[in-house]
Backbone bond lengths (Angstrom), bond angles and torsions (degrees), N, CA, C in turn:
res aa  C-N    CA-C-N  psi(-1)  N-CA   C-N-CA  omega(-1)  CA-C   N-CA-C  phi
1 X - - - 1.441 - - 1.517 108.08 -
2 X 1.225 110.52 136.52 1.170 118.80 176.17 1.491 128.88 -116.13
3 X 1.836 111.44 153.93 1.681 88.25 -173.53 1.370 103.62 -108.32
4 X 1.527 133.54 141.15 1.727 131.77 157.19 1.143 115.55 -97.86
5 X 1.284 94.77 121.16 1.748 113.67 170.04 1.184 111.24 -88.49
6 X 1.226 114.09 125.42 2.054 120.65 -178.05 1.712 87.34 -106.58
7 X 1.219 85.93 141.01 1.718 99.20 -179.26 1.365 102.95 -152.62
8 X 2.193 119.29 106.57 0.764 104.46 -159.20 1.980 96.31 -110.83
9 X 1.079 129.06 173.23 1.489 125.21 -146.51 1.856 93.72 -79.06
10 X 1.030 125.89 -158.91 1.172 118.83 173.14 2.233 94.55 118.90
11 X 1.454 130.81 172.67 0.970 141.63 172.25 1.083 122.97 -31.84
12 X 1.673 115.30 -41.23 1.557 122.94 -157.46 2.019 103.27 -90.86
13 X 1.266 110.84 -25.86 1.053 124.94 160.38 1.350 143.61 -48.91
14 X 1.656 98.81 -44.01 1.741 133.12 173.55 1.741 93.23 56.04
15 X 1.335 128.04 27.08 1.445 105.15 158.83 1.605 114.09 123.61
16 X 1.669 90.05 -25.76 1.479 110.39 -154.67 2.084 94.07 -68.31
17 X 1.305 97.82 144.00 1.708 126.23 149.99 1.361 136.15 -52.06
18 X 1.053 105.10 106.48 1.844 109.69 174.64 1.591 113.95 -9.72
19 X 1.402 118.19 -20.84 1.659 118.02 -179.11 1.169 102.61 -119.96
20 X 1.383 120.98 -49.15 1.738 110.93 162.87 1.813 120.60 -31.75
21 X 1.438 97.39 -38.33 1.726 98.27 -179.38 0.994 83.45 -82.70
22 X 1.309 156.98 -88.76 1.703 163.89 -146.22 1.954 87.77 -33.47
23 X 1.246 126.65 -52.10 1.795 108.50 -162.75 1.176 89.78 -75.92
24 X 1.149 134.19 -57.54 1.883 157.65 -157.51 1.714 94.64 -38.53
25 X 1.708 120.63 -57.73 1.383 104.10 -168.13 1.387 94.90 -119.37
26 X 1.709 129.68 40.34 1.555 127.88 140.99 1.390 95.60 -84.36
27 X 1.480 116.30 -51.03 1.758 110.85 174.79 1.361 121.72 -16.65
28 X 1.600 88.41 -69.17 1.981 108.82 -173.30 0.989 113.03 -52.28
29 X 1.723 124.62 -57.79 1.341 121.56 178.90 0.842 134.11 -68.00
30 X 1.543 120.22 3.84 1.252 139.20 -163.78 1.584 97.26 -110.56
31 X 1.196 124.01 -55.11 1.647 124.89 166.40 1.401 108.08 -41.43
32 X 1.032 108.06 -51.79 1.491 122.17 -153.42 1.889 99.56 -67.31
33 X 1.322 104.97 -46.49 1.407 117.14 163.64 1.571 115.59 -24.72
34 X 1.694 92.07 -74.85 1.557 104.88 178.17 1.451 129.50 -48.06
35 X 1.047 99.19 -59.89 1.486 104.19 156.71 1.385 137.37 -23.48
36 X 1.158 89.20 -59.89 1.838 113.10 -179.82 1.469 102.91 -74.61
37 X 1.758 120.47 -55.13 1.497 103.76 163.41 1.570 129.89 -47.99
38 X 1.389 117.99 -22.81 1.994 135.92 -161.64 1.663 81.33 -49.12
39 X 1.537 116.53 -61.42 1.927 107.45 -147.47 1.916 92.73 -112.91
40 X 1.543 108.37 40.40 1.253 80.05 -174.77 1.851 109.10 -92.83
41 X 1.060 104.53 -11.21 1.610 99.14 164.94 1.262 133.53 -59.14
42 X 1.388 120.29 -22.82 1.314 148.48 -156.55 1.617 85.47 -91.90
43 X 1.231 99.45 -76.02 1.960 118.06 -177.45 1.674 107.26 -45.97
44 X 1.056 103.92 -41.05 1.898 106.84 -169.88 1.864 110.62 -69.13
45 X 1.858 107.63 -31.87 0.557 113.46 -173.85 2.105 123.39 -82.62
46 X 1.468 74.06 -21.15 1.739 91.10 179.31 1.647 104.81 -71.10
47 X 1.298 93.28 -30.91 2.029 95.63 -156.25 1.730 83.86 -89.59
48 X 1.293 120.96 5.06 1.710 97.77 -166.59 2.105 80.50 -112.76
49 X 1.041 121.16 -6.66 1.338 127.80 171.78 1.458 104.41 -78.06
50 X 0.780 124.85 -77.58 1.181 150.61 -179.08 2.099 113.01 -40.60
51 X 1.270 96.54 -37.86 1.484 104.45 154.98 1.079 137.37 -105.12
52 X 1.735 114.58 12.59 1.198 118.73 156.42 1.750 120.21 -95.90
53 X 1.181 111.26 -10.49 1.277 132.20 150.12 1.220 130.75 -46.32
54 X 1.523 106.07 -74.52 1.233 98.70 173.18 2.009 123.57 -80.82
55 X 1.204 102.29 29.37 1.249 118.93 160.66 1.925 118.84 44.40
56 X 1.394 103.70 -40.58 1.419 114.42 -168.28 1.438 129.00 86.68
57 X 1.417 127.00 -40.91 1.471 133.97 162.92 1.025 136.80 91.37
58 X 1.159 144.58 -82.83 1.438 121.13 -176.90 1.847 104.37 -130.55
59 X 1.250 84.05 -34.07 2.294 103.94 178.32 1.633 104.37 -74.62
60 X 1.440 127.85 -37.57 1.139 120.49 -167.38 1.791 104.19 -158.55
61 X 1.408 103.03 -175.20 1.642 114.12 -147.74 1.524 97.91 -143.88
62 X 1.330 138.75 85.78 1.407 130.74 159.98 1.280 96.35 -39.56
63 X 1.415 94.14 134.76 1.674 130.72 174.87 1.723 110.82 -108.76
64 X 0.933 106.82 -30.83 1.828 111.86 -171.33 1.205 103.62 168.86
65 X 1.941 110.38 143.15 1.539 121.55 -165.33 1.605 86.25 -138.26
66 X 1.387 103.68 125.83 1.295 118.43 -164.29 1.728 97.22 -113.82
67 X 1.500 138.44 156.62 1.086 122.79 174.75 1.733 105.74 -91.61
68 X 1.473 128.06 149.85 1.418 101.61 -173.85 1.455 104.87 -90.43
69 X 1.545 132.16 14.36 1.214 98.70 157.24 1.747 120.84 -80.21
70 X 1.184 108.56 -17.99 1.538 102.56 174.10 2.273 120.07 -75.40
71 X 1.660 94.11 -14.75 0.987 99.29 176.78 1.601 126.67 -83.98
72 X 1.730 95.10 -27.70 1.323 90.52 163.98 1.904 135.65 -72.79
73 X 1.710 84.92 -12.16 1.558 107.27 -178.70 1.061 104.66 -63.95
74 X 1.336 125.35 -48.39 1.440 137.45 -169.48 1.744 97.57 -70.45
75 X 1.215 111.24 -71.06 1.790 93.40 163.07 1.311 131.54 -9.85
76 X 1.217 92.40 -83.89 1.350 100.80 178.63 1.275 120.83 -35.91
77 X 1.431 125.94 -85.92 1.071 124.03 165.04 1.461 144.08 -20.82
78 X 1.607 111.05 -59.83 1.271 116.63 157.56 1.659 120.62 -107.25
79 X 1.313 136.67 73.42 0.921 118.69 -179.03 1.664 137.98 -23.82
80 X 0.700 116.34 137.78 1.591 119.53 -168.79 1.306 116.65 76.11
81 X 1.152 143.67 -28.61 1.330 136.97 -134.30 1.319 97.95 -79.11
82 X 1.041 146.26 -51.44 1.666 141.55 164.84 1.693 104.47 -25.32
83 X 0.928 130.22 -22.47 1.425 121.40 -178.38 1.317 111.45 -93.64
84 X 1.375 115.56 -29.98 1.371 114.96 171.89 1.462 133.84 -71.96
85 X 1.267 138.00 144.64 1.615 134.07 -143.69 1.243 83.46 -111.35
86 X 1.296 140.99 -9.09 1.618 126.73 -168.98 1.822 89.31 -98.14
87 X 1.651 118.38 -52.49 1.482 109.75 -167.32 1.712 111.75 -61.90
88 X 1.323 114.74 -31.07 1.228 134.97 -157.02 2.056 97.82 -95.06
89 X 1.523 108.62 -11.98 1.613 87.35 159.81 1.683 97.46 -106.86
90 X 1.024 122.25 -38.24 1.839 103.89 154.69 1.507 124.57 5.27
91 X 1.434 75.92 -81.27 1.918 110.13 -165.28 1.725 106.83 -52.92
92 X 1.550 98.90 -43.71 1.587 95.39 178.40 1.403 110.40 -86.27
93 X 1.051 121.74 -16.32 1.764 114.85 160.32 1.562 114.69 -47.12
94 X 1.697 97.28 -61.22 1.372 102.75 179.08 1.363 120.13 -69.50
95 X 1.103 123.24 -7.25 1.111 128.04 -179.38 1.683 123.17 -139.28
96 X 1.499 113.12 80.03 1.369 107.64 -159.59 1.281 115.99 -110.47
97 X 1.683 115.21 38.37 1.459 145.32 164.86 1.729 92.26 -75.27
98 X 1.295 108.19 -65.65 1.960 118.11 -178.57 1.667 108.79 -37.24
99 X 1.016 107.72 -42.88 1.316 100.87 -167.18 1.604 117.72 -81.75
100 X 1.608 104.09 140.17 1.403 110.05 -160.38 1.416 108.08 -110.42
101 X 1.255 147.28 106.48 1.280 141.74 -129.39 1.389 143.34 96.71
102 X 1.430 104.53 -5.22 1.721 112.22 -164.35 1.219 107.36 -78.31
């Protein structure tokens, strides 16, 4: 699924081209990326503390504590994919800070 951005000319634009906006907010999201990756070890590691703590109890079993700024990243990017059991054993491969139990 994909998203379209209509961007019609006017002030907020400053002039810019249907592809000029197209690099302009791959840029952003692309900074914005980095950023959000800079402390994510730090963050992955808190939220995987933090859900081994609260343990879960007697009804259910934390499986993996993800921080949600990396979860919304993953949103973003791929919509849905957090719901899916194939991207989401991926993710804890690649990422086996998340996982609570290993």
């Amino acid at each position: 699924m994909s998203l379209n951005i209509i961007v019609k000319g006017g002030k907020r634009s400053g002039g810019m081209s249907g592809e000029e906006m197209k690099r302009y907010l791959q840029n952003k999201v692309q900074a914005e990326a980095q950023r959000e990756k800079a402390g994510y070890k730090k963050r992955a590691l808190a939220a995987r503390k933090y859900g081994q703590s609260v343990g879960g109890g007697k009804n259910f079993r934390a499986v993996s504590s993800i921080d949600l700024a990396t979860y919304i990243r993953h949103e973003q990017e791929r919509p849905g994919s957090m719901s899916d059991p194939e991207y989401r054993r991926d993710f804890a491969k690649k990422n086996p800070e998340t996982v609570i139990g290993s």
